[in-house]
N, C-alpha and C positions, 0 to 999 in steps of 0.2 A: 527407588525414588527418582522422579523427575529433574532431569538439571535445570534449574530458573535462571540459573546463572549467563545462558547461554543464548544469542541472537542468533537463531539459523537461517539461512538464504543461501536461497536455491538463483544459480544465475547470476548474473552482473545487469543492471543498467545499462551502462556500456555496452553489452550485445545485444539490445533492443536499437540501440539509436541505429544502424544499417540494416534493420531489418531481418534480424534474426531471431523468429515469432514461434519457432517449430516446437513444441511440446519435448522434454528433454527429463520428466519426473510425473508420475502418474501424482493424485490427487491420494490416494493409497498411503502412496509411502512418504509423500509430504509430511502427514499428518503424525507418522513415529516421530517426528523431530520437533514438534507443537502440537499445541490445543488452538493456539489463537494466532492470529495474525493478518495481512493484506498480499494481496498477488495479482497476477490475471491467467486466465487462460491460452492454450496454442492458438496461435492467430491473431492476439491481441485480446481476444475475445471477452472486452466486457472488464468487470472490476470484484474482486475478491473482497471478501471480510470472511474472517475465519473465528468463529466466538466457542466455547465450548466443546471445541472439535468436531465444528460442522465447517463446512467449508459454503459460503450463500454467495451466485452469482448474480451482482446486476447489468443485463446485456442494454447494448445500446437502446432498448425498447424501453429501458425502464422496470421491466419483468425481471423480480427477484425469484431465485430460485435453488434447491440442492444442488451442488456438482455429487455426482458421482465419482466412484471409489477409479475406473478405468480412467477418467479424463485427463489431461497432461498437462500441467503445466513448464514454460519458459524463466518465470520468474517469478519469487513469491519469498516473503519472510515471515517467519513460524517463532514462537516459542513457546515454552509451557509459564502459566499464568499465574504470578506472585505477585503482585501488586500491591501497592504500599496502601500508606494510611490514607483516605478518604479526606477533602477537602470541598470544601464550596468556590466555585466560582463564577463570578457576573463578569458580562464582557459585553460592550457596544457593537463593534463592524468586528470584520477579519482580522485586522492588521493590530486591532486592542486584544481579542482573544490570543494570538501568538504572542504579541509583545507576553501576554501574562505566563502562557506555556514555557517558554524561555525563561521567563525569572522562575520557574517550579525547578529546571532543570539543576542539579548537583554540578553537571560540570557541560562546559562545550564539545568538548575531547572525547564522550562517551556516549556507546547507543542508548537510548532510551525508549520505551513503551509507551503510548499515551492510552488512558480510555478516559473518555468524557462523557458520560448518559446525564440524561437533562433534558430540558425543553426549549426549542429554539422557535424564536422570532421567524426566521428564516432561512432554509439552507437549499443551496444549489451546488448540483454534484455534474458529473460529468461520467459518459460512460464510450467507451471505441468500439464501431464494430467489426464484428469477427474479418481480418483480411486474411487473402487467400495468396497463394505461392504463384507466381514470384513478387514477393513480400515487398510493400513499398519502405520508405525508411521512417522510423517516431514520427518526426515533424513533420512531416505527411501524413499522417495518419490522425494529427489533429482537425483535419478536413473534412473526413468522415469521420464526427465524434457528433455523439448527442447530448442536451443536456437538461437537466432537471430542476424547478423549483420546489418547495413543498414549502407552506406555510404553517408557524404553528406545532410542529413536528417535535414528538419526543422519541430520543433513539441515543442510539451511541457512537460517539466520533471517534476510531479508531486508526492507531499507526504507529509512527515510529521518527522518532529525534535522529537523524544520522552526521556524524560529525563531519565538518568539511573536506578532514584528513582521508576521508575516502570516496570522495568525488569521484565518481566514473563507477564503483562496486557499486555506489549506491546515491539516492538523489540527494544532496546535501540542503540540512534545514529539515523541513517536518513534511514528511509523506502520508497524509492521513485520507481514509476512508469514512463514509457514512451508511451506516443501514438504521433504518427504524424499528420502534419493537414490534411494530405488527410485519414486518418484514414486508414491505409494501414501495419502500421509496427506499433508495442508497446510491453509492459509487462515489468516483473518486471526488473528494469534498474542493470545490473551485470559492465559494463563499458562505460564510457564516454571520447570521445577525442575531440579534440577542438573546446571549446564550445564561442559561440561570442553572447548570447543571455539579454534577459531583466528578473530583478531576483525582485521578489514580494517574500513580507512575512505578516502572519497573526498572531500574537500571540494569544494566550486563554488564560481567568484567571480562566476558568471550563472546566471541565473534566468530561462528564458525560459515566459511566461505563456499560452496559446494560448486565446484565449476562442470559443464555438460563434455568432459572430456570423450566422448562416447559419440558429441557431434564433428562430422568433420567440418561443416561451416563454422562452429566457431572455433575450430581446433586452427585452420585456416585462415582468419579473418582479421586482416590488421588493425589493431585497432590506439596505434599512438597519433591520430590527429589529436591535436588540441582542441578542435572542434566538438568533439564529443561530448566534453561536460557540458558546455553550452547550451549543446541541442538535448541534452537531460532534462536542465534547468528552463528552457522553453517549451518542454513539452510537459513538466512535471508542475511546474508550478503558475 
């Protein structure tokens, strides 16, 4: 049987923000540790959503697509898919939709799963393109970033609630993703307008951490600035 219990991630945040993009986990073996979740590809390449245990890339084009079984990812979070009871929820701008996600949440201190499928007013996403070696750093890399409107859009808003307590493993607040159901528009969600959709959540009482000890850049790479969460938080949200 599947553990639901469990939040897997692959990678830290924290070795993105200096530019550590190298693929460090095929797309393969990602997927023994979830069915579902968000990530991106080696290079930055682009924005994950992982439903059903497919893994669907939207590259800075805009073009969603399969990843294949060989491709690598840097960083990415998976779980297998329990999802609670099904509710209704309306929401105005972005900042009304989170206010509402945060009161769903059980507690501040714990991961959590969001899926949201519905019909939106409006959503605009954002997607990086693929950068190449020698790797510039995150906030750089929102320079060459593309971004997307879609009006009218029914699809699902997927991700993950991470508690502040892990700032630097991961981006504190709600990290979520978009794909459509005709798989046509997605990536990482920057704003959302009026949303009328069905809101699921999964808590976890584990966290499993998986680090690229096998890299030596990040086996090498200091990484106690305090700077770091910062440049998370400005490039994530």
């Amino acid at each position: 049987m599947a553990d639901t219990q469990t939040l897997y991630q692959h990678g830290t945040l924290a070795a993105l923000v200096p530019g550590l993009f190298t693929g460090t986990m095929t797309a393969q073996e990602l997927l023994t540790h979830g069915d579902t979740g968000i990530g991106t590809l080696a290079g930055l390449d682009g924005e994950l959503i992982i439903e059903r245990g497919v893994i669907y890339q939207v590259n800075h084009n805009g073009t969603v697509r399969t990843v294949t079984d060989n491709e690598e990812v840097p960083f990415a979070n998976v779980h297998f898919a329990d999802f609670g009871a099904t509710q209704s929820i309306q929401a105005g701008d972005y900042a009304h939709l989170r206010s509402l996600l945060t009161k769903q949440l059980a507690s501040l201190n714990v991961f959590t799963a969001i899926r949201l499928h519905g019909t939106f007013a409006k959503v605009k996403t954002r997607a990086v393109r693929k950068q190449e070696a020698p790797y510039p750093t995150l906030v750089a890399t929102a320079a060459d970033q593309s971004e997307f409107s879609a009006l009218t859009v029914t699809g699902t808003i997927s991700g993950y609630f991470s508690p502040q307590l892990y700032a630097g493993a991961a981006a504190p607040g709600f990290h979520l993703h978009f794909l459509s159901d005709d798989h046509t528009f997605g990536g990482h969600v920057l704003d959302v307008q009026g949303t009328d959709g069905q809101l699921q959540m999964q808590q976890f009482s584990d966290f499993n951490l998986h680090l690229p000890v096998a890299s030596k850049p990040f086996m090498r790479q200091d990484f106690t600035s305090k700077q770091i969460t910062a440049d998370i938080e400005q490039a994530e949200h």
